[in-house]
C-alpha positions as CSV (number, residue, x, y, z in Angstrom):
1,X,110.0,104.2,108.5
2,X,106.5,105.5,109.0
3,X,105.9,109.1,108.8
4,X,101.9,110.2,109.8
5,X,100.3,113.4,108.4
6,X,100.9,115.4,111.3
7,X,104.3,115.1,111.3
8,X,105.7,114.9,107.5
9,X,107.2,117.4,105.7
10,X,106.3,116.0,101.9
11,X,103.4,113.9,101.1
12,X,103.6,110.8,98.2
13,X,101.0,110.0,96.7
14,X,101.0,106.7,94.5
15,X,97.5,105.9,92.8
16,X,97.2,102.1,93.3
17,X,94.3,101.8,90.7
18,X,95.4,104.4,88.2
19,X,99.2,101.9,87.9
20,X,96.9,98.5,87.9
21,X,94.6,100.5,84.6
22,X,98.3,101.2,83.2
23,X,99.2,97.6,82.9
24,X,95.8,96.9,81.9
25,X,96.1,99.6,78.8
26,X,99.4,97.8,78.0
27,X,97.7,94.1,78.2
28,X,95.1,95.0,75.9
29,X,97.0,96.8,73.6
30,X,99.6,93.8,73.2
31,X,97.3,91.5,73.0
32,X,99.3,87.8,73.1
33,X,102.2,89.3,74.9
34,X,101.9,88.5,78.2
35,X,102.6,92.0,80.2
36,X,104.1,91.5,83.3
37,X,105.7,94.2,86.3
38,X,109.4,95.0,86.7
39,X,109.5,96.0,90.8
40,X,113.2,96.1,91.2
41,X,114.6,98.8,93.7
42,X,111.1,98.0,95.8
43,X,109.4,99.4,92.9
44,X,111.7,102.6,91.8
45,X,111.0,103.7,95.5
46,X,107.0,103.6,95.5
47,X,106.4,100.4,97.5
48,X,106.8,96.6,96.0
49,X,104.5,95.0,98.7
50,X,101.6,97.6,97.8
51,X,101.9,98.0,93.9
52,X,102.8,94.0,93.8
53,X,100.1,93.3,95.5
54,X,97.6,95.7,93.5
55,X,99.0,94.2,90.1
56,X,98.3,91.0,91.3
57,X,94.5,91.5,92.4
58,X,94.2,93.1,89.1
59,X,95.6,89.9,87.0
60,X,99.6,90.6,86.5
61,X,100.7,87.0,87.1
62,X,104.5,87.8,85.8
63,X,107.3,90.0,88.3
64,X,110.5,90.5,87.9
65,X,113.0,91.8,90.4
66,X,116.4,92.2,90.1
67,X,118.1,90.8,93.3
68,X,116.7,87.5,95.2
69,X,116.3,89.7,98.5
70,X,113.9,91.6,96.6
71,X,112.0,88.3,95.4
72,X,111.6,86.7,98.4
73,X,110.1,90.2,99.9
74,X,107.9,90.4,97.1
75,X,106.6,87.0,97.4
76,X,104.3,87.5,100.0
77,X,102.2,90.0,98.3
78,X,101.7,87.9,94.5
79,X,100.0,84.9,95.5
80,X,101.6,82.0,92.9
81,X,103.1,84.5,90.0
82,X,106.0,83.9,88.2
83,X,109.2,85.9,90.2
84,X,111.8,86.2,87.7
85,X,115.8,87.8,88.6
86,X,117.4,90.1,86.2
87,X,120.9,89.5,87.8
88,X,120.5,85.8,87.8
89,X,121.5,84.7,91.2
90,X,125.0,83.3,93.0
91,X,126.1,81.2,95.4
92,X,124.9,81.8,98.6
93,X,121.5,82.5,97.2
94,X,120.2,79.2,96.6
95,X,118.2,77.9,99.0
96,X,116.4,81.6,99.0
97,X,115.3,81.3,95.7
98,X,113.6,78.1,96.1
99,X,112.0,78.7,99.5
100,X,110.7,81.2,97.4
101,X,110.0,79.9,94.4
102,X,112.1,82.7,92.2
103,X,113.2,81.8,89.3
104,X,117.0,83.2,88.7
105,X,118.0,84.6,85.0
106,X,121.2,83.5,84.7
107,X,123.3,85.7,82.8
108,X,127.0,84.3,83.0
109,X,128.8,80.9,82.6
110,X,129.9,81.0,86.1
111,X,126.2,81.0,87.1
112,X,125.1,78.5,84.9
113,X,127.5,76.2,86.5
114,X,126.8,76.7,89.9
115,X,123.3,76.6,89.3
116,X,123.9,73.1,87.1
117,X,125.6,71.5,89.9
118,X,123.3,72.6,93.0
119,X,120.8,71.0,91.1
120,X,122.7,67.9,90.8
121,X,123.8,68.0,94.2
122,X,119.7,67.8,95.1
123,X,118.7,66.2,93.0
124,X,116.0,68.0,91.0
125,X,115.9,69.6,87.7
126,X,115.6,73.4,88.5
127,X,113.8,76.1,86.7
128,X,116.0,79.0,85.9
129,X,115.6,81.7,83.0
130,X,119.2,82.9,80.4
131,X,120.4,86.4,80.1
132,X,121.9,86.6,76.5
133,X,123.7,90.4,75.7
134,X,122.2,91.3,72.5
135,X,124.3,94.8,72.5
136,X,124.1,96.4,75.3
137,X,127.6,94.7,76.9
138,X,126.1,95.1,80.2
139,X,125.2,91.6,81.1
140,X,124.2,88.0,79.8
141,X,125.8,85.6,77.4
142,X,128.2,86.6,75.2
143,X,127.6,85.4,71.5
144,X,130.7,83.2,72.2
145,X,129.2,81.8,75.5
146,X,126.0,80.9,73.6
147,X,127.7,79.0,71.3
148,X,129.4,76.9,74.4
149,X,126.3,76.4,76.2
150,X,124.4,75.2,73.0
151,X,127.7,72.4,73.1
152,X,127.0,71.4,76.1
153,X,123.7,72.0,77.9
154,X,123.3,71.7,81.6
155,X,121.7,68.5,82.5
156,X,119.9,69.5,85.6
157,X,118.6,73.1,84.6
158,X,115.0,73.3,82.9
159,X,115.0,76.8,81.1
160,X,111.7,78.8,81.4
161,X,112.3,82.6,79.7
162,X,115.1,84.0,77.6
163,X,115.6,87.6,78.1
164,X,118.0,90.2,76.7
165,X,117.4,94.1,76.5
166,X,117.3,97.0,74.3
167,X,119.7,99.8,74.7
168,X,117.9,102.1,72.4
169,X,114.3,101.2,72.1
170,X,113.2,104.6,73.1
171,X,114.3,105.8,69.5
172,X,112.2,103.4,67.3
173,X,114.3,104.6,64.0
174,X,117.3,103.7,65.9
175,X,119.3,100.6,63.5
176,X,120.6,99.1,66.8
177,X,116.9,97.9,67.7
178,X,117.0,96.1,64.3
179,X,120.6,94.6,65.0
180,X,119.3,93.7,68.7
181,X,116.3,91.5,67.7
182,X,118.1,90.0,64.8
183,X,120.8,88.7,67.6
184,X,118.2,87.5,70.3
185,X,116.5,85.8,67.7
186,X,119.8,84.5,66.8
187,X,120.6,83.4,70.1
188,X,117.1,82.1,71.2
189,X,116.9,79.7,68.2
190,X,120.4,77.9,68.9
191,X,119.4,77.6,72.4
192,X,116.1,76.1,71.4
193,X,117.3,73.8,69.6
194,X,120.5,72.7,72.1
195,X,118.1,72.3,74.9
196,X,115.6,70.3,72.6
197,X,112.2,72.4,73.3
198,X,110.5,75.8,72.8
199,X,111.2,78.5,75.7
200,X,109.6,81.9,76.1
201,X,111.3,85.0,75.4
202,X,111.2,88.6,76.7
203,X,113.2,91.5,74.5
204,X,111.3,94.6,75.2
205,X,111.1,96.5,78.7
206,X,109.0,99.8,79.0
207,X,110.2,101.7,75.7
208,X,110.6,98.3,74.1
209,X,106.7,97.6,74.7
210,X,105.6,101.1,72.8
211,X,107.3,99.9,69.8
212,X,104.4,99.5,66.7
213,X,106.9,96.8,65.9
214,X,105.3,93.5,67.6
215,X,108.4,91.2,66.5
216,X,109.9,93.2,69.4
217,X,107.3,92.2,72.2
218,X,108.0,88.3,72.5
219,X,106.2,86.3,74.5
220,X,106.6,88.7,77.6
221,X,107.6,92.3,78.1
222,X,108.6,94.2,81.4
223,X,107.5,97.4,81.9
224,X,108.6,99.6,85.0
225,X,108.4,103.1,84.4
226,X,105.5,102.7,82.4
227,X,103.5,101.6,85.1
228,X,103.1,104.9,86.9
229,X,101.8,107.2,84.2
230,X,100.3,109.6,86.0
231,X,99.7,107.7,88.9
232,X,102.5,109.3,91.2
233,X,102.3,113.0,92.6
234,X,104.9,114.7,95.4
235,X,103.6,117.7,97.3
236,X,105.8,119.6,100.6
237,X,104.4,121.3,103.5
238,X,104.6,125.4,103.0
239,X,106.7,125.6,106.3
240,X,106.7,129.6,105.5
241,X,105.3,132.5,103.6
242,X,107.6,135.6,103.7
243,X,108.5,138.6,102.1
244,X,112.3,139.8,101.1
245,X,113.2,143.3,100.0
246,X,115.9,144.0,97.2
247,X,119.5,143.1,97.8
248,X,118.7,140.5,100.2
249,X,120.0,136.7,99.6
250,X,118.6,133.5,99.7
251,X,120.3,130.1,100.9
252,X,123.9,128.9,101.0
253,X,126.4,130.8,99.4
254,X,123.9,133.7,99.0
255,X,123.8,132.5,95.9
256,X,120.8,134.3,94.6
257,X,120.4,138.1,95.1
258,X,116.7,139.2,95.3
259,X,115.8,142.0,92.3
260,X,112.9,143.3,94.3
261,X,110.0,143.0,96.4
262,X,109.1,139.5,96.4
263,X,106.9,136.8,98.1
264,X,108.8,133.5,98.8
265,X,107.6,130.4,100.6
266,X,110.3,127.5,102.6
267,X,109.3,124.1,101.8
268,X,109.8,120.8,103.5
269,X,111.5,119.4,101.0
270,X,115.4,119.2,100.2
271,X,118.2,117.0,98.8
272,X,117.9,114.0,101.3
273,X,114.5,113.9,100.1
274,X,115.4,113.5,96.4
275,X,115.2,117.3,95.0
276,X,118.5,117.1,93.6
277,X,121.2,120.0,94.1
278,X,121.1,120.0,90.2
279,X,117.9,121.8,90.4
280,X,119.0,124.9,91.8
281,X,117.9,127.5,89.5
282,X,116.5,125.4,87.0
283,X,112.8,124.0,88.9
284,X,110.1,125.4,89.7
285,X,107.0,124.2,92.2
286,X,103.3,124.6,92.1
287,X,100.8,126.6,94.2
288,X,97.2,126.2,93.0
289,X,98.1,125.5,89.5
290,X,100.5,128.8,89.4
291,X,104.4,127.4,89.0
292,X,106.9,129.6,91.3
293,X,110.3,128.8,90.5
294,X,112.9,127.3,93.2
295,X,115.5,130.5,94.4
296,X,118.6,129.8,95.4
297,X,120.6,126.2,96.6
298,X,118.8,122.9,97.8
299,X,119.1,122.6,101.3
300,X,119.3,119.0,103.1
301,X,115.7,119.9,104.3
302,X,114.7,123.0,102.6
303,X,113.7,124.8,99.5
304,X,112.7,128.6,98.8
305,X,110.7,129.0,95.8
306,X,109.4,132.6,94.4
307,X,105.2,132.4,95.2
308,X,104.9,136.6,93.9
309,X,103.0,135.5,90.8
310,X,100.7,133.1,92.9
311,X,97.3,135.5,94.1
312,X,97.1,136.2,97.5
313,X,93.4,134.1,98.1
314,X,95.4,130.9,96.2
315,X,98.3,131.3,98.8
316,X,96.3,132.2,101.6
317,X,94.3,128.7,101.3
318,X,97.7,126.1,100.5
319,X,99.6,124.1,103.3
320,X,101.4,122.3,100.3
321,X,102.8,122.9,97.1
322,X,103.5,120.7,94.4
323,X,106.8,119.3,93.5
324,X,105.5,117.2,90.7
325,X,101.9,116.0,90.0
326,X,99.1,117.7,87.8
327,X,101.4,121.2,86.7
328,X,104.2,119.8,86.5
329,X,105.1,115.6,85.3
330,X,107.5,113.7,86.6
331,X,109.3,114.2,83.4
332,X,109.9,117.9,83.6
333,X,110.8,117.4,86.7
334,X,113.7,114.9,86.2
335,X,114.3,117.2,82.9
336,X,115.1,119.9,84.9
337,X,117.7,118.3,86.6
338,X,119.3,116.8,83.7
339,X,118.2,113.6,84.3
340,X,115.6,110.5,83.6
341,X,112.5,109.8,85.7
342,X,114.0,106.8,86.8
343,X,116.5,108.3,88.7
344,X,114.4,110.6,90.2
345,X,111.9,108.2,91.5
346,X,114.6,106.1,93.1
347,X,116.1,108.8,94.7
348,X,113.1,109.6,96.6
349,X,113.8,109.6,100.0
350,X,112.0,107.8,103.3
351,X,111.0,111.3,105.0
352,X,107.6,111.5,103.0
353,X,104.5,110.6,104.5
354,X,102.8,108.2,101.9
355,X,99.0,107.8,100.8
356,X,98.1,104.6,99.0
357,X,95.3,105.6,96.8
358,X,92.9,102.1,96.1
359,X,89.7,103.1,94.7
């Protein structure tokens, strides 16, 4: 859904080149590793056509999605690069991979069969990637499936990249990191040697690639989050400025009681947009630099916030505030709702009026 200027009620900002100079900063600082771009969930809700293809004129030859859907819309926008699936892919899904050219990490017995006997049914040796679970018990092969793969290889499968994923790399003292790459190294070497030849390996995702550690970083790491580092801002239109006396109330269940004489201003921003219900009482926005803190509950559409402390020649000259950006990071934000920046970037709604910064 387009939304122009004139007509939006928030304004996203993504800064194309600032998330091409993050994955840059990560190349050169891993050196070997090859540092791709994990664009699942159309990019954590930025845009996978516009970041993919921004990644890609700056040199990211390696994606990763997690469903085929997303793979195949990707493809358009990344010339020749390698499209890997986290979820592996099923039945039904076949022909869109290769149409494609995505390359499914297959992450359950079931999946290696299928995959084994489409193959064989055209054919061709096909190109897939293996999920192994190294701890997390989310998804991949089991340390019991590895051993019955490494019996019995498929015939018509040609394995490219061996991925697994750390449930605790954002705590670098953490003993399950340890216990994690001693398994994948585990599994990796069986399955080298079953299959007869060397195959590339990714471990680490965003927290994974900060680690000093390098044994962690394999031949490829995936960083998502990472990627927009100050490189993503939120601002909503200053629908009103008004003033409230003591002893009135403010939103639904007049849940917050005004003290005394205050300043507040409505913002076009509200729940279906992605500021959570969670951060009633707990956020605060930005006017000119000054935070004013979010009174009373999140509206579908609308949030008050309390603009007293914010000088009247500052507030006199916004038509926006900021939600998060340059006062307040995406972090704090998601903080403040008792949750991870992940989450809150997903969550974004469709509503906002988006600016692709290029140069």
């Amino acid at each position: 859904m387009f939304v122009s200027p004139e007509t939006a009620g928030a304004f996203l900002t993504i800064d194309l080149k600032a998330i091409a100079e993050n994955r840059r900063s990560l190349q050169a600082r891993l050196r070997n590793t090859i540092c791709g771009a994990v664009l699942k969930a159309n990019a954590y809700g930025l845009g996978a056509d516009e970041i993919g293809a921004a990644l890609y004129e700056s040199g990211c030859s390696v994606f990763f999605t997690a469903y085929a859907f997303e793979g195949a819309a990707l493809r358009p926008f990344v010339g020749d690069s390698d499209i890997y699936l986290l979820h592996g892919a099923w039945r039904g899904t076949e022909e869109l991979c290769l149409q494609n050219r995505l390359t499914p990490v297959l992450g359950t017995p079931e999946q290696i069969a299928d995959w084994d006997a489409f193959a064989a049914k055209k054919g061709e040796v096909l190109t897939v990637g293996i999920h192994v679970d190294t701890g997390m018990t989310r998804f991949g092969l089991t340390a019991r499936n590895v051993d019955d793969f490494c019996k019995n290889p498929p015939k018509h499968l040609r394995f490219k990249l061996i991925v697994s994923h750390l449930a605790c790399a954002d705590d670098p003292e953490n003993a399950k990191n340890e216990q994690q790459l001693a398994a994948f190294d585990a599994a990796a070497a069986k399955i080298e040697q079953a299959l007869g030849y060397t195959v590339l390996k990714s471990l680490s995702a965003t927290d994974g690639s900060r680690l000093t550690d390098t044994r962690y970083h394999k031949d490829i790491v995936r960083p998502g989050i990472a990627l927009y580092d100050n490189a993503v801002r939120l601002d909503a239109r200053i629908l009103q400025v008004a003033q409230a006396q003591a002893g009135q109330t403010v939103g639904y269940g007049a849940a917050y009681v005004v003290d005394k004489p205050r300043r507040f201003i409505t913002l076009g921003v509200g729940y279906a947009d992605g500021f959570s219900r969670a951060l009633f009482q707990k956020a605060s926005v930005a006017v000119g630099g000054f935070k004013c803190p979010v009174v009373g509950k999140v509206s579908m559409d609308l949030i008050v916030a309390d603009a007293t402390a914010v000088p009247e020649s500052v507030l006199a000259k916004a038509e926006t505030a900021e939600i998060f950006g340059d006062t307040i990071s995406l972090k704090e934000f998601a903080a403040n709702a008792g949750t991870i920046d992940y989450e809150m970037l997903t969550n974004l709604g469709n509503r906002f009026c988006r600016f692709y910064k290029k140069g």
